[in-house]
N, C-alpha and C positions, 0 to 999 in steps of 0.2 A: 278407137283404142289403138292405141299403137304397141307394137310387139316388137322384142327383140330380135326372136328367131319366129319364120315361117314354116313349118314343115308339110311337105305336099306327097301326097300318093297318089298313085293311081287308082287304088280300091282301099277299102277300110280294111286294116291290117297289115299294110305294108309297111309303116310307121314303125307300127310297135316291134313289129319282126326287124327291121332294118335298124333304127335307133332311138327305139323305145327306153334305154335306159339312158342316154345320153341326152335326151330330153327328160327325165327324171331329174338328173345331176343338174342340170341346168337350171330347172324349176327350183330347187331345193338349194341352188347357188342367190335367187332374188331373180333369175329373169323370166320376164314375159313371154309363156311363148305357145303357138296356136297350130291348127291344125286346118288342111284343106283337102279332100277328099274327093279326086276327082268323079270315078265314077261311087255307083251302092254296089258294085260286083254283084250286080245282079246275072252274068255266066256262071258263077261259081257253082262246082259239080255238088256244093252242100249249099243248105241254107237257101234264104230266100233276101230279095232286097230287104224285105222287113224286118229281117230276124237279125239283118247284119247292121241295118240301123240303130237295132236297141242293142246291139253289142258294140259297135263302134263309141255310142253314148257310154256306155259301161267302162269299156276301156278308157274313155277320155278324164271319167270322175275318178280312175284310179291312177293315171298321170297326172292330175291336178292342172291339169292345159286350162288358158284361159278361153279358148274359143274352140270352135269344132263347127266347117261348113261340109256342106257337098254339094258340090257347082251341076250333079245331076248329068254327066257326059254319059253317052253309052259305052257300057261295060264293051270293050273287045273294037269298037267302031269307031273310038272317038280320033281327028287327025289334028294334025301339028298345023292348023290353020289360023288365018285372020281371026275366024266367026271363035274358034277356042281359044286363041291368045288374049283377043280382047277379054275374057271371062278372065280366065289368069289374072292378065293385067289389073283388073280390077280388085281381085283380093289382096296385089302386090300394096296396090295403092290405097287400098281401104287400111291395110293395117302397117304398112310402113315400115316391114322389118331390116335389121341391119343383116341379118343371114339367113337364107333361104335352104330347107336342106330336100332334095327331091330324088328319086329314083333313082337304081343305075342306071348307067349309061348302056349297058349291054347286057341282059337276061332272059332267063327260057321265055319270061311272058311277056308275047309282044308290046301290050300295054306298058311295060316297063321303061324300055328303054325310050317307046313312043312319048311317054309320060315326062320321061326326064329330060327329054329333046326340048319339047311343050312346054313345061316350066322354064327350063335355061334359056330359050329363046325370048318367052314373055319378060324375063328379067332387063333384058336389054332393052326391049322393046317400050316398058314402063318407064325409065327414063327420056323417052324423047317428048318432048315436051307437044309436037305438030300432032301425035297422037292424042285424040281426045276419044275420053272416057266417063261416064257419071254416074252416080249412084244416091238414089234419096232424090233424084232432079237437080239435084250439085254438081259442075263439075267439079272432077278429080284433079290435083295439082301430079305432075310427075313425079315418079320416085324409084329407084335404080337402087336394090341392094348391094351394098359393100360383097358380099361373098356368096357365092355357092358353092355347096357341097351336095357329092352326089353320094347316100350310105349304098352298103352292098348288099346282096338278096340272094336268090337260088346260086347263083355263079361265084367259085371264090377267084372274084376279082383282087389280084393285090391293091392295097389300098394306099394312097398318100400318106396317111395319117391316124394315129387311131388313137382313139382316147380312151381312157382308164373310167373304167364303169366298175372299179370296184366297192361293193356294199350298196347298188342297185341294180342288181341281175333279178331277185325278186317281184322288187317293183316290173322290171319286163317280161318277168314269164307270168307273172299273174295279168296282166294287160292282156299278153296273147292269147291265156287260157280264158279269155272275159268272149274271144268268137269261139264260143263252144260248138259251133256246128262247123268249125270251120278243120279246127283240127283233132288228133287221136284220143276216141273215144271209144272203148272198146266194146261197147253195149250201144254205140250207132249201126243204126240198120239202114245208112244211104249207103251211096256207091263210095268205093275207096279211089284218092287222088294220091299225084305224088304229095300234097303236104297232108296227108291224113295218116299216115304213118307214125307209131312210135320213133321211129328212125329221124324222121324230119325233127319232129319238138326237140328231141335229143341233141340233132346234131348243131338246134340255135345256139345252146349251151356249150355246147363244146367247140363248137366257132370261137366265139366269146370266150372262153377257157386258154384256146390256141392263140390268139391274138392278143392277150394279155399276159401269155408264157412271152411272148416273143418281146414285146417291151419291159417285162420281169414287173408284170401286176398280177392282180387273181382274175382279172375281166379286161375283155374290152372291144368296142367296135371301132370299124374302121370306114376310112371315105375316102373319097378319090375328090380332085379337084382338079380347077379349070382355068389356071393361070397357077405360078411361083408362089408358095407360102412366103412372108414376110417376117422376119424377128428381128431387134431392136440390137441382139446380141447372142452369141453362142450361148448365153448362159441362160437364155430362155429355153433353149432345145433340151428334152430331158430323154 
């Protein structure tokens, strides 16, 4: 199957917290677009790798994504090498997207920025052709996405870019509230983290709120990227 956009996390939930509604908008535009998951956050101080699997699943039926893996890396251990590129590479090229959208580049969880390193690097990597990879006992022909983007997380990173998610903020807090162990519940008897806070669920919203005051919408997320944005004409920039 081939996809438009690829979207990669490090742990189940990064996705929907970073840009779960702009993968909503997107779906809802006709494009194809999938999920890859690198580790089950199986560190995380709630929940269990199980419990975030049937919630990741949950989450994925309420974006209406067409695919949902998890390459299975260890939560907190996993490095920016051959042995994890080549796994990358492989979903690059199993599904063929023309846009990739993966991790910040710089945040409080080291997997993050580790994550997005890992992904940007395989991107490049998946186009060289001397690199062989296979799947199904196939090999893989090479394939180099057109763009990546990297959305933002714990850190307010300013962003390149930000799109207009307004009249899908919904669809992304119902996605997030689908890892119920993961954030504020006020009758949960685990340990409390920084994203188990009312404060934190709140402040996705008003992220989202903030960043859509500033380009004069009701919503919106933002990204950072990795080369010059391209337009046709000024009259594309709004």
């Amino acid at each position: 199957m081939k996809l438009d956009i690829l979207a990669f996390g490090a742990h189940p939930d990064d996705i929907e917290l970073g840009c779960g509604a702009t993968i909503a908008k997107e779906i809802s535009l006709g494009k194809k677009v999938g999920i890859v998951d690198l580790t089950r956050g199986e560190l995380g101080t709630r929940g269990s790798a199980e419990i975030r699997d049937l919630e990741s699943a949950n989450a994925a039926k309420i974006l209406k994504i067409a695919i949902r893996e998890n390459l299975n890396f260890r939560d907190g251990f996993f490095k920016n090498n051959e042995k994890h590129q080549l796994e990358v590479i492989r979903m690059i090229r199993k599904y063929k997207p023309e846009i990739v959208l993966c991790n910040a580049i710089d945040d409080r969880h080291i997997d993050h920025g580790k994550g997005s390193k890992l992904v940007s690097d395989s991107c490049f990597l998946s186009g060289l052709s001397k690199i062989e990879t296979s799947l199904d006992n196939a090999i893989q022909e090479p394939w180099r996405p057109k763009m990546v983007y990297h959305y933002i997380q714990w850190k307010n990173i300013e962003p390149d870019f930000v799109v207009d998610i307004s009249g899908f903020m919904d669809i992304k807090m119902e996605a997030i509230m689908a890892y119920d162990s993961q954030f504020y519940n006020p009758n949960s008897k685990e340990p409390e983290s920084p994203i188990t806070s009312k404060n934190f669920l709140d402040s996705v919203k008003y992220r989202a709120q903030d960043l859509g005051r500033i380009i004069g919408v009701e919503y919106g997320e933002g990204f950072t990227v990795e080369r010059y944005l391209a337009v046709n004409s000024l009259g594309d920039l709004k």
